[in-house]
PDB file of N, H, CA, C and O in Angstrom:
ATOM      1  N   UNK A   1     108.862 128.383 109.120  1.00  0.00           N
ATOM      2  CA  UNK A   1     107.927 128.987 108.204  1.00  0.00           C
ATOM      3  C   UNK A   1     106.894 127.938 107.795  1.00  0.00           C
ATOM      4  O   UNK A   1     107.184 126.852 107.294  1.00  0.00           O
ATOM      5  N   UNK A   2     105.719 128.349 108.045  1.00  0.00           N
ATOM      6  H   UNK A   2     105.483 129.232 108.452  1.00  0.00           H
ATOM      7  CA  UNK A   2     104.456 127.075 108.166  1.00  0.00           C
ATOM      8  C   UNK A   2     103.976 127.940 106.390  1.00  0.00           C
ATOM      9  O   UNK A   2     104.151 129.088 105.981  1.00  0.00           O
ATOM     10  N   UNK A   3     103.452 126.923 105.866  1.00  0.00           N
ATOM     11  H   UNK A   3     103.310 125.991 106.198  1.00  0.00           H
ATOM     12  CA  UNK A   3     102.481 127.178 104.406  1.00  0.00           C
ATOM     13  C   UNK A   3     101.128 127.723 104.735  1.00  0.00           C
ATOM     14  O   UNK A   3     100.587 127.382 105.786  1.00  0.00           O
ATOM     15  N   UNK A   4     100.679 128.360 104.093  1.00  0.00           N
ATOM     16  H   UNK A   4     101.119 128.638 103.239  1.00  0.00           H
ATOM     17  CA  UNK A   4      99.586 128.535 104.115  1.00  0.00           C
ATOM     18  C   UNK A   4      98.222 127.806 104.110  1.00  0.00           C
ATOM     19  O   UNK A   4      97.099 128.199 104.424  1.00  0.00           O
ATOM     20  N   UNK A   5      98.796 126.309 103.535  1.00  0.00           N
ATOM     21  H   UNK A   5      99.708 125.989 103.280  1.00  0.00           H
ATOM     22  CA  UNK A   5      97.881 125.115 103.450  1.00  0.00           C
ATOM     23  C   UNK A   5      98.623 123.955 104.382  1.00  0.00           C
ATOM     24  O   UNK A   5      99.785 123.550 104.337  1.00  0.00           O
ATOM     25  N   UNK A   6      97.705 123.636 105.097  1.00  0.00           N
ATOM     26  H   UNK A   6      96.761 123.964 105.134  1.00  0.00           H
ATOM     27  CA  UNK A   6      98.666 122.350 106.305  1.00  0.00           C
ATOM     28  C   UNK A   6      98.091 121.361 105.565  1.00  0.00           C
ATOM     29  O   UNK A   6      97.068 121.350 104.879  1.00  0.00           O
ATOM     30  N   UNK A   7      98.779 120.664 105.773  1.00  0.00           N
ATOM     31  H   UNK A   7      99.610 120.672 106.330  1.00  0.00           H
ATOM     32  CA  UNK A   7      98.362 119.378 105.447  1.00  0.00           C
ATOM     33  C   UNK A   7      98.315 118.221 106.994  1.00  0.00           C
ATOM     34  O   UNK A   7      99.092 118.108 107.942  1.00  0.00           O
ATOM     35  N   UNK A   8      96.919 117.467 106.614  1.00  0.00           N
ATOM     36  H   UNK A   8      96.287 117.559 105.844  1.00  0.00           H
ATOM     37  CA  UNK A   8      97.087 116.644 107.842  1.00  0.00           C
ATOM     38  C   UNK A   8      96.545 115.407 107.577  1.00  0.00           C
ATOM     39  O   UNK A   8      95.680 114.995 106.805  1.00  0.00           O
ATOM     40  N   UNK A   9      97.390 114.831 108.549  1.00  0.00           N
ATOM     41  H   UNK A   9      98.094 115.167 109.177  1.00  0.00           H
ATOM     42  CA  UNK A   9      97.587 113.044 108.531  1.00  0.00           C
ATOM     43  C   UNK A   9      96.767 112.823 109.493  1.00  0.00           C
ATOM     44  O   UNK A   9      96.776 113.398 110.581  1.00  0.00           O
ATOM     45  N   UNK A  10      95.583 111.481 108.924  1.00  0.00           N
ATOM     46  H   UNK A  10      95.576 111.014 108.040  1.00  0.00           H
ATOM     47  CA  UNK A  10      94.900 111.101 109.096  1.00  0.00           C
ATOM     48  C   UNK A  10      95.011 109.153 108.981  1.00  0.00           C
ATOM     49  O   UNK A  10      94.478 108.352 108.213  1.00  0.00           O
ATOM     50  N   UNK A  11      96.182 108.948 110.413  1.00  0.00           N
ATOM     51  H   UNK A  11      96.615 109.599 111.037  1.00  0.00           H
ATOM     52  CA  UNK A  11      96.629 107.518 110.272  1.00  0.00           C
ATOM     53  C   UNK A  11      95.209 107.074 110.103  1.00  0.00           C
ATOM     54  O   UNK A  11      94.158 107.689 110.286  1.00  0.00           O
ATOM     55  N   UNK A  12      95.547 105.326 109.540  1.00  0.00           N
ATOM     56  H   UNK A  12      96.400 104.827 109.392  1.00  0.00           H
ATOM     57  CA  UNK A  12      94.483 104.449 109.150  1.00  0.00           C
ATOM     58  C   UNK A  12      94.590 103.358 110.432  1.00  0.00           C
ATOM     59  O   UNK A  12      95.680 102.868 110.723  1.00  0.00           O
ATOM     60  N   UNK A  13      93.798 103.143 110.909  1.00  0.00           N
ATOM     61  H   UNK A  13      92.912 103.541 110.673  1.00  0.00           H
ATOM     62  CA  UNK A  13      93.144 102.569 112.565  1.00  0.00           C
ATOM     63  C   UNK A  13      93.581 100.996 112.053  1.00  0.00           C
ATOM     64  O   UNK A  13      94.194 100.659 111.040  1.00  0.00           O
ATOM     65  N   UNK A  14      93.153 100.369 112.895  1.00  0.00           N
ATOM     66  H   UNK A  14      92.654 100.643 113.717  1.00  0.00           H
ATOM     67  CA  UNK A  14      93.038  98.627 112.668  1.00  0.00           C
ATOM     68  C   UNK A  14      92.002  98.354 111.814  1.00  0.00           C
ATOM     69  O   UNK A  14      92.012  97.666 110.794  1.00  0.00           O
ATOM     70  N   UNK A  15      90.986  99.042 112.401  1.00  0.00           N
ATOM     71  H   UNK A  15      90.978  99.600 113.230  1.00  0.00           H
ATOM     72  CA  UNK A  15      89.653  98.745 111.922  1.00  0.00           C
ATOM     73  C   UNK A  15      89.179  99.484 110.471  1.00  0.00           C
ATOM     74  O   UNK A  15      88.411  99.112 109.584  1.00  0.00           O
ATOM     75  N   UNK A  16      89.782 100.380 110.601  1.00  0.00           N
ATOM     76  H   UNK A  16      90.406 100.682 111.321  1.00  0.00           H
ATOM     77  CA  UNK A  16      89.782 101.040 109.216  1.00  0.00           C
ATOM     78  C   UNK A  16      90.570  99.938 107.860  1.00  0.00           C
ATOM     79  O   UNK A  16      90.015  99.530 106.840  1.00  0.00           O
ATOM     80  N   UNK A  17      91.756  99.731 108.239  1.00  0.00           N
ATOM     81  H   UNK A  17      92.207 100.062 109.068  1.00  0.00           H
ATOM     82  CA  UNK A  17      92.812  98.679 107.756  1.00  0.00           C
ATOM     83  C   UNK A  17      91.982  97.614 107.254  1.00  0.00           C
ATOM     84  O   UNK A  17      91.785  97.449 106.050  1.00  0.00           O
ATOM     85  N   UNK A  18      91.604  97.052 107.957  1.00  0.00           N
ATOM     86  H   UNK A  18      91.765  97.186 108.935  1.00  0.00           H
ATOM     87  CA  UNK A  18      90.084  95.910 108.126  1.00  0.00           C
ATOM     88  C   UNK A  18      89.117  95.690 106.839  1.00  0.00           C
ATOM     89  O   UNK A  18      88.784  94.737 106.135  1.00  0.00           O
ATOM     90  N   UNK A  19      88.862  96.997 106.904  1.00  0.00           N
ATOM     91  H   UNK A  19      89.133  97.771 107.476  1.00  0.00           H
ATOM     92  CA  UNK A  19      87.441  97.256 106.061  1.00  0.00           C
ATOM     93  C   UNK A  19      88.022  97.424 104.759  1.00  0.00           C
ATOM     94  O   UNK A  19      87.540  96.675 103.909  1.00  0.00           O
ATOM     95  N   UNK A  20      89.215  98.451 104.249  1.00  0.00           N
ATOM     96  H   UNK A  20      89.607  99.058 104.940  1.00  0.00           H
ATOM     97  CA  UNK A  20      89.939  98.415 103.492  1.00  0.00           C
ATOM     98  C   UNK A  20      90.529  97.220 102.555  1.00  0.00           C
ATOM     99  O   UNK A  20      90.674  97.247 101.333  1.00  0.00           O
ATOM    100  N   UNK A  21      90.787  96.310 103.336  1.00  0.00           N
ATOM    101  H   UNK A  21      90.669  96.288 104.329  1.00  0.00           H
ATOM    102  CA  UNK A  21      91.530  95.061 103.090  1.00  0.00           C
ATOM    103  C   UNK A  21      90.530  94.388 102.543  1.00  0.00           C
ATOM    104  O   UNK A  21      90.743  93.749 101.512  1.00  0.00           O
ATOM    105  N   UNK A  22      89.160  94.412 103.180  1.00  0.00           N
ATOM    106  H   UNK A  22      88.987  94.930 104.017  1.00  0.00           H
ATOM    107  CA  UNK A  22      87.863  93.220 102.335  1.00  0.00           C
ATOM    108  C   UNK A  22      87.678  93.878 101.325  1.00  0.00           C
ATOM    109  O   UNK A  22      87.334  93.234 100.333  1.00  0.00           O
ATOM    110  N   UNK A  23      87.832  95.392 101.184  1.00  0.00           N
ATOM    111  H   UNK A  23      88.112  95.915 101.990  1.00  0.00           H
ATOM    112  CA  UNK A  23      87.346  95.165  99.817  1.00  0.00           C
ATOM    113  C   UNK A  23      88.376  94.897  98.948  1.00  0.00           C
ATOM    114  O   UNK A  23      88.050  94.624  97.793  1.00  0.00           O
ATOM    115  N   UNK A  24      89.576  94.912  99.242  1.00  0.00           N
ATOM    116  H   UNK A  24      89.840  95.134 100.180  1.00  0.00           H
ATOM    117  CA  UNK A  24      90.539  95.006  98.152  1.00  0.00           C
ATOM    118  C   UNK A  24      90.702  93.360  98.162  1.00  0.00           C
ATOM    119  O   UNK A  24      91.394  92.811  97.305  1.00  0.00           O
ATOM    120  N   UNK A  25      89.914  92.500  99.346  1.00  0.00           N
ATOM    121  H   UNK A  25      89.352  92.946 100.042  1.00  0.00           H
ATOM    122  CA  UNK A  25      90.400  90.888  98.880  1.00  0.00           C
ATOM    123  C   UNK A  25      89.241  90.768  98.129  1.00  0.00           C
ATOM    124  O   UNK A  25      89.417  90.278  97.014  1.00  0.00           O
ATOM    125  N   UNK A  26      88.078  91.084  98.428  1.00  0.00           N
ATOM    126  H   UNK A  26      87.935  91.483  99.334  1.00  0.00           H
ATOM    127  CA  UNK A  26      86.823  90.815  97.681  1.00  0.00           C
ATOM    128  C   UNK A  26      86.972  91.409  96.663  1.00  0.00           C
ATOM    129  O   UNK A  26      86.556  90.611  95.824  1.00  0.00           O
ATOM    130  N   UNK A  27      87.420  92.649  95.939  1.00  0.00           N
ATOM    131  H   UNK A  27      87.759  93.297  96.621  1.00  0.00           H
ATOM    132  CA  UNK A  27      87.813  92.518  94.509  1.00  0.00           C
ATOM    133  C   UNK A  27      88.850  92.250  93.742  1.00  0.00           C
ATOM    134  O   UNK A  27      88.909  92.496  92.537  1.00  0.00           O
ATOM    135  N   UNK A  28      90.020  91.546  94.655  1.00  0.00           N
ATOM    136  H   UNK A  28      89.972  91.346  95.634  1.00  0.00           H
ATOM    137  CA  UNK A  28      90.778  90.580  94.061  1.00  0.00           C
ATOM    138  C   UNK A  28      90.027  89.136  93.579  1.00  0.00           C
ATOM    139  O   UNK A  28      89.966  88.732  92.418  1.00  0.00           O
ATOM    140  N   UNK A  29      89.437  88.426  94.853  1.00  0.00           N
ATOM    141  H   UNK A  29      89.486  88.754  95.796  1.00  0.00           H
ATOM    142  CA  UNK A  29      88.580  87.119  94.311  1.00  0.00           C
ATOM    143  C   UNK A  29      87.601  87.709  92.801  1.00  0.00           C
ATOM    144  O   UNK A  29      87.399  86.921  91.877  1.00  0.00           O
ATOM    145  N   UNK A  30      87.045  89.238  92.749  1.00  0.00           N
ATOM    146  H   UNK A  30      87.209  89.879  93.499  1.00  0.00           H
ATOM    147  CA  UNK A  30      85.758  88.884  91.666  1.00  0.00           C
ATOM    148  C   UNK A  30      86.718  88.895  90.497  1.00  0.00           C
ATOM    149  O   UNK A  30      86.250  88.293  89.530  1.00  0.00           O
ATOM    150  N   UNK A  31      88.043  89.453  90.280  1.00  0.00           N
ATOM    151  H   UNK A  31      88.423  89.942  91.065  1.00  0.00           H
ATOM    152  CA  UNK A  31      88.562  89.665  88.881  1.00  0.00           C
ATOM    153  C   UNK A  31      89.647  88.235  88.815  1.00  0.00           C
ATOM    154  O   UNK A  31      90.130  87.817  87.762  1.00  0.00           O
ATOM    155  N   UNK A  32      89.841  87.744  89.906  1.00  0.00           N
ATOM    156  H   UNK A  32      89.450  88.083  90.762  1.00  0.00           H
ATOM    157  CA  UNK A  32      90.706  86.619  90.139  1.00  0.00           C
ATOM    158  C   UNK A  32      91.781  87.108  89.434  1.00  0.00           C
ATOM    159  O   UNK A  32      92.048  86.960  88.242  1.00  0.00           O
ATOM    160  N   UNK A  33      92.606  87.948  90.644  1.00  0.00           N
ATOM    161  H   UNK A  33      92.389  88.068  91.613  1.00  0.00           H
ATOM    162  CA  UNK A  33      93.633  88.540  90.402  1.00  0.00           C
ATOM    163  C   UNK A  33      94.957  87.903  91.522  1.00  0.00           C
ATOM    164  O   UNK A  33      94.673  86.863  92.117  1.00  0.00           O
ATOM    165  N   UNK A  34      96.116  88.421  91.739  1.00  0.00           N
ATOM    166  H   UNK A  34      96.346  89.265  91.256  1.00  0.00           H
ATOM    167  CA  UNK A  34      96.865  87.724  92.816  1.00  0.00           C
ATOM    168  C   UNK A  34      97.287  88.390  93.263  1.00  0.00           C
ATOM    169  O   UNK A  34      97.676  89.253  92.476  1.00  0.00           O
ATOM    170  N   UNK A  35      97.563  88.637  94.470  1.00  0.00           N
ATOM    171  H   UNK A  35      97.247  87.936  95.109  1.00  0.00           H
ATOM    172  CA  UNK A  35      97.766  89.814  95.310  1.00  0.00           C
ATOM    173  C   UNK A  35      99.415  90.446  95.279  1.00  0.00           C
ATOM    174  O   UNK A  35      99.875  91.418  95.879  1.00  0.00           O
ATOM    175  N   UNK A  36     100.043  89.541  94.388  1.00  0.00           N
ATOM    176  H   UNK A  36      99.669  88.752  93.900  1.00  0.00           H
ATOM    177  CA  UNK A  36     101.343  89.666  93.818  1.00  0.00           C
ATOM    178  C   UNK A  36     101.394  90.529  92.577  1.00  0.00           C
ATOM    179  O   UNK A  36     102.475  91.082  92.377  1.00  0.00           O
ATOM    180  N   UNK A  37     100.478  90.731  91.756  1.00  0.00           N
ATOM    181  H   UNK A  37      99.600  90.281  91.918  1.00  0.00           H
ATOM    182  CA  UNK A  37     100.269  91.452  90.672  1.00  0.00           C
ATOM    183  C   UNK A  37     100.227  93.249  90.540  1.00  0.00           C
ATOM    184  O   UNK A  37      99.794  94.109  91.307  1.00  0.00           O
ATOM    185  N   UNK A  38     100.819  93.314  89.345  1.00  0.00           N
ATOM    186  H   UNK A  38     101.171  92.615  88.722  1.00  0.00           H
ATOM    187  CA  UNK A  38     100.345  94.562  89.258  1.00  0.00           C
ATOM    188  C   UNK A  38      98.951  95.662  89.424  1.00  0.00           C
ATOM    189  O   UNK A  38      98.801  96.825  89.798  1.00  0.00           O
ATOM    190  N   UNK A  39      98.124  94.631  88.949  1.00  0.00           N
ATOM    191  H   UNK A  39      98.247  93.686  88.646  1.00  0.00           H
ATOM    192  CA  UNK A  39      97.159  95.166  89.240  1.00  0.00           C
ATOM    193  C   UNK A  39      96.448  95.326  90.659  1.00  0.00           C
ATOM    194  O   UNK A  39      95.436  95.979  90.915  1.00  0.00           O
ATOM    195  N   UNK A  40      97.265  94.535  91.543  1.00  0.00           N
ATOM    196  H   UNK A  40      98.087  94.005  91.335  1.00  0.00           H
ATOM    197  CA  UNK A  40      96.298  94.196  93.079  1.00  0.00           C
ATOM    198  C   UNK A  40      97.258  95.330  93.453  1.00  0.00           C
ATOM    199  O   UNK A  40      97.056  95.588  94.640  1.00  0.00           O
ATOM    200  N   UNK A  41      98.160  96.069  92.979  1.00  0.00           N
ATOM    201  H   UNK A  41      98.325  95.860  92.015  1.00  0.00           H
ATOM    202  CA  UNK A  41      98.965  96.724  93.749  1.00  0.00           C
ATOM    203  C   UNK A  41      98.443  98.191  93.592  1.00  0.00           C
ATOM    204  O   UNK A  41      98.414  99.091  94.431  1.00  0.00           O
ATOM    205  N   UNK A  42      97.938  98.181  91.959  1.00  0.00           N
ATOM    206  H   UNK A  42      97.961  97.450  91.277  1.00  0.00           H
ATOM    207  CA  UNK A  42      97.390  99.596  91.774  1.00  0.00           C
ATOM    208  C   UNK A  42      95.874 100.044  92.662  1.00  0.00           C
ATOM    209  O   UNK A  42      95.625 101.170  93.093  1.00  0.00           O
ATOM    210  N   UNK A  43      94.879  98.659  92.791  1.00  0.00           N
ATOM    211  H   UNK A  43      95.082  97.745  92.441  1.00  0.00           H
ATOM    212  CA  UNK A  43      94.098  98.583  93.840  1.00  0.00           C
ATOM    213  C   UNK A  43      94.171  99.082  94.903  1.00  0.00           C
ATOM    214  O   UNK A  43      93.273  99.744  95.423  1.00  0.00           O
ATOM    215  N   UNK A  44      95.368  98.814  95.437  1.00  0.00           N
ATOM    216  H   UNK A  44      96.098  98.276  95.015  1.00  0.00           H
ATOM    217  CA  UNK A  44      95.384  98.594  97.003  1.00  0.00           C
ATOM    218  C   UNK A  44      95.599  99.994  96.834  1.00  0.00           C
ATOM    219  O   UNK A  44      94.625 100.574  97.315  1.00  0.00           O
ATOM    220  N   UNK A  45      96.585 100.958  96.283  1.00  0.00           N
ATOM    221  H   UNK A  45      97.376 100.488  95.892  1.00  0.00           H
ATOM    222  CA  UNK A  45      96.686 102.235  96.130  1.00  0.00           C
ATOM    223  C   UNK A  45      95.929 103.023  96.158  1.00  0.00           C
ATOM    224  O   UNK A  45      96.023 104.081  96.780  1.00  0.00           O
ATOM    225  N   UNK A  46      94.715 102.539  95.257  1.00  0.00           N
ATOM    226  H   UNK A  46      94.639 101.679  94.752  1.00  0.00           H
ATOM    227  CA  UNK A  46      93.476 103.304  94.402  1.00  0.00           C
ATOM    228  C   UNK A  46      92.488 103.537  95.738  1.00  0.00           C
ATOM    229  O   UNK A  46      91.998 104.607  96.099  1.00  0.00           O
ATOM    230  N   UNK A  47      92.328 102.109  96.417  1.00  0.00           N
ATOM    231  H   UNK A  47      92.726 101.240  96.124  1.00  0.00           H
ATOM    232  CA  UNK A  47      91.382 101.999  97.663  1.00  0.00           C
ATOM    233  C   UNK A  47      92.404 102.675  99.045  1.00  0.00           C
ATOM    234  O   UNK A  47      91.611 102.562  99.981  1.00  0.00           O
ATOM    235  N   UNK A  48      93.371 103.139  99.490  1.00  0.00           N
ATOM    236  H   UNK A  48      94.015 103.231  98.730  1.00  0.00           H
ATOM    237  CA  UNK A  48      93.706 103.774 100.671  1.00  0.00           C
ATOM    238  C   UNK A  48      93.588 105.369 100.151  1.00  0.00           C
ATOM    239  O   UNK A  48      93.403 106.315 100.917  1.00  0.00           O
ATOM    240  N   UNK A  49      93.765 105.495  98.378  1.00  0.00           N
ATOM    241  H   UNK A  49      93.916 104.727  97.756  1.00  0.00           H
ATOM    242  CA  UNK A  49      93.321 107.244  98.127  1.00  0.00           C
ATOM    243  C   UNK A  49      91.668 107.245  98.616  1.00  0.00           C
ATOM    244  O   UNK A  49      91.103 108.202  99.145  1.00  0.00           O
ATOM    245  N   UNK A  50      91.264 106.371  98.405  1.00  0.00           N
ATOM    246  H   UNK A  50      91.724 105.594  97.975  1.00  0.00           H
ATOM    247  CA  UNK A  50      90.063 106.487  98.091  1.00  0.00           C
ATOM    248  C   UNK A  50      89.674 107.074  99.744  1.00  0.00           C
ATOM    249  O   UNK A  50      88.914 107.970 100.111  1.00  0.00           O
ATOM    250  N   UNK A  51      90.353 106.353 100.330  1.00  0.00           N
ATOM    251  H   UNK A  51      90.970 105.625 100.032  1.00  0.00           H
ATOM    252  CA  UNK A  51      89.710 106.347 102.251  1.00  0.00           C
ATOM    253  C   UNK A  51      90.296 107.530 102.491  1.00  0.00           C
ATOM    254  O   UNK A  51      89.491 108.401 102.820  1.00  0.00           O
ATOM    255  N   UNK A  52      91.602 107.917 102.431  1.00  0.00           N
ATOM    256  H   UNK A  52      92.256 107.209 102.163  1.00  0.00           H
ATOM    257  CA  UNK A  52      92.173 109.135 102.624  1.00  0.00           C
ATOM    258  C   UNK A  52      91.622 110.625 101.641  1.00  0.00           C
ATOM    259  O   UNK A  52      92.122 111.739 101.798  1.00  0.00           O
ATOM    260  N   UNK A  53      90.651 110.350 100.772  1.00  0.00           N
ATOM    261  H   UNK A  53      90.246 109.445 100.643  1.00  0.00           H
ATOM    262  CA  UNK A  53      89.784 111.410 100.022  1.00  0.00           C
ATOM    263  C   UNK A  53      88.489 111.219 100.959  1.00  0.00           C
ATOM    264  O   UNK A  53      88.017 112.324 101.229  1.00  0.00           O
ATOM    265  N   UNK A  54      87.859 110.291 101.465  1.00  0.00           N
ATOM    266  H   UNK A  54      88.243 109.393 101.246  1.00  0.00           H
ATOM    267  CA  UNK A  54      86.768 110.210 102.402  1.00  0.00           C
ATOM    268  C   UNK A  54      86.052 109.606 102.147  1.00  0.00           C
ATOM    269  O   UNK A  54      85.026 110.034 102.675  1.00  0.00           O
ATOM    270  N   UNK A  55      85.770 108.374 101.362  1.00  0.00           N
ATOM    271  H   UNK A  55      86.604 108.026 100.933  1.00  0.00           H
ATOM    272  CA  UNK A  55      85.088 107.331 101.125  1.00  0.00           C
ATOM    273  C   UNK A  55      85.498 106.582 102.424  1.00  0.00           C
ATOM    274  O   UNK A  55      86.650 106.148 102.415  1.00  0.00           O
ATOM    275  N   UNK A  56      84.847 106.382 103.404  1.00  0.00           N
ATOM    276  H   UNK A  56      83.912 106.734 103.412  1.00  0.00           H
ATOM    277  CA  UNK A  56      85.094 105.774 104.778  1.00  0.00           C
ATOM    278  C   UNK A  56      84.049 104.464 105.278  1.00  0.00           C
ATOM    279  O   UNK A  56      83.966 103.983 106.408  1.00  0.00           O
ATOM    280  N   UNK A  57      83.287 104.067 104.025  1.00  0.00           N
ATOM    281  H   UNK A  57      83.354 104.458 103.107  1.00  0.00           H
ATOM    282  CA  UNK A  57      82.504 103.072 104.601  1.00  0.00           C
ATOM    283  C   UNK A  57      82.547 101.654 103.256  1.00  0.00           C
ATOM    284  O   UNK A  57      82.969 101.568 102.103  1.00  0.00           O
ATOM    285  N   UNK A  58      81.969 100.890 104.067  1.00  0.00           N
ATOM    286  H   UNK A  58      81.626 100.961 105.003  1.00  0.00           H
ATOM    287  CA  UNK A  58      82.223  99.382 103.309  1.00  0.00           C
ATOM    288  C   UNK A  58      81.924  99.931 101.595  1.00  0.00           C
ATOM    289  O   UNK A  58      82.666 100.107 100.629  1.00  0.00           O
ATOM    290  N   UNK A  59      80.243 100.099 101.860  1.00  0.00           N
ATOM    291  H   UNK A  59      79.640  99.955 102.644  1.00  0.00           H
ATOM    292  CA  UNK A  59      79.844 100.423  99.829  1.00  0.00           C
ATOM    293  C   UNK A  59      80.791 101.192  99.393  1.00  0.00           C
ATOM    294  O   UNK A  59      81.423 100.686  98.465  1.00  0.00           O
ATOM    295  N   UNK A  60      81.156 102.318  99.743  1.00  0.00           N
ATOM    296  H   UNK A  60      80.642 102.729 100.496  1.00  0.00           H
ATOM    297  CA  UNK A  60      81.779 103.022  99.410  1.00  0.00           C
ATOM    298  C   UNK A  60      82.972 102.515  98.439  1.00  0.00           C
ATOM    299  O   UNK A  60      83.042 102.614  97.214  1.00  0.00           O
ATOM    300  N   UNK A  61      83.926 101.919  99.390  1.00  0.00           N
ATOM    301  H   UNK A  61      83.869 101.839 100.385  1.00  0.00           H
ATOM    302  CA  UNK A  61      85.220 101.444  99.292  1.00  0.00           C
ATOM    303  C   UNK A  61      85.085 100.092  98.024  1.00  0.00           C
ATOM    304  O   UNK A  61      86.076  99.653  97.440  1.00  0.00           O
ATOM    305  N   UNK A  62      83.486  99.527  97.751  1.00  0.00           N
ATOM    306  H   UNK A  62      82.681  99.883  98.225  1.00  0.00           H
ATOM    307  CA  UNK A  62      83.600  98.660  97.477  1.00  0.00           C
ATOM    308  C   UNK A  62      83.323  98.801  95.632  1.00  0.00           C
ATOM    309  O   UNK A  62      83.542  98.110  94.637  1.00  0.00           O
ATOM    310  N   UNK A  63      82.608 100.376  96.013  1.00  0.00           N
ATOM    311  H   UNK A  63      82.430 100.937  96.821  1.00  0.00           H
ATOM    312  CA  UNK A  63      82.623 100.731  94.590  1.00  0.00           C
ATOM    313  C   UNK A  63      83.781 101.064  93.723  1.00  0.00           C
ATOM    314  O   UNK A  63      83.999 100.855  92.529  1.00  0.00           O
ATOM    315  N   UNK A  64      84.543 101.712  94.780  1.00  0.00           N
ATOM    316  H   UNK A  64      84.366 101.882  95.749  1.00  0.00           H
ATOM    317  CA  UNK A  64      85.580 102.375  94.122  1.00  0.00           C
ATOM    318  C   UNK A  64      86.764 100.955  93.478  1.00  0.00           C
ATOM    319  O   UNK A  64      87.622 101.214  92.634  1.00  0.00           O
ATOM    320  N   UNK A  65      86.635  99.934  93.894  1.00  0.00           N
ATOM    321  H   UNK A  65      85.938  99.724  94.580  1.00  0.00           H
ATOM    322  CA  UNK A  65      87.452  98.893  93.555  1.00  0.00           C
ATOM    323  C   UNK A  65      87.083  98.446  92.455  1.00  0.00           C
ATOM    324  O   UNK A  65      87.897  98.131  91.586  1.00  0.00           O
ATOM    325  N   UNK A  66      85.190  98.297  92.236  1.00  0.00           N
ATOM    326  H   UNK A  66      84.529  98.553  92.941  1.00  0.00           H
ATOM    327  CA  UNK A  66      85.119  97.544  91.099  1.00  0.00           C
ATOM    328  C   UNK A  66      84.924  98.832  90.098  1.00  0.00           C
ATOM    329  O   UNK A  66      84.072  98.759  89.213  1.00  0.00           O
ATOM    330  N   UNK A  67      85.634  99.875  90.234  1.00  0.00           N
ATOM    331  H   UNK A  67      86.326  99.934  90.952  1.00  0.00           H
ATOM    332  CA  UNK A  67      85.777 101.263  88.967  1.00  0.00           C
ATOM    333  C   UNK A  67      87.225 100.581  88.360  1.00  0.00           C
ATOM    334  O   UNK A  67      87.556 101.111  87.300  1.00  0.00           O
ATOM    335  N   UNK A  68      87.797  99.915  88.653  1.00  0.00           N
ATOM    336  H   UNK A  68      87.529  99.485  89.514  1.00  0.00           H
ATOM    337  CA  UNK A  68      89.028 100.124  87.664  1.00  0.00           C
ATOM    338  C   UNK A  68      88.836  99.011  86.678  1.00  0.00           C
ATOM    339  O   UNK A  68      89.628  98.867  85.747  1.00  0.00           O
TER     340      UNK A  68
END
């Protein structure tokens, strides 16, 4: 019995991974945060919703990091 709403997975590439990752190191360096922290963790979260809602490019991704 299938739902009426599918849901679909949309793995994240290398290169996607990539782009993702600078911004979440580049707004770790601007708040000088540690990638051990709570907060780099809620980031990293905040920025793969962000790609998986469809923010798919560098500005994009880079805004959404310095929103929190």
């Amino acid at each position: 019995m299938h739902s009426a709403q599918t849901l679909s997975f949309d793995p994240i590439g290398p290169d996607e991974l990539e782009m993702i990752g600078k911004a979440f190191e580049d707004e770790l360096h601007r708040r000088a945060l540690s990638r051990k922290s709570e907060e780099a963790e809620a980031l990293a979260a905040k920025l793969i919703n962000a790609y998986q809602a469809g923010i798919r490019d560098d500005l994009g991704l880079s805004i959404v990091a310095g929103l929190s």
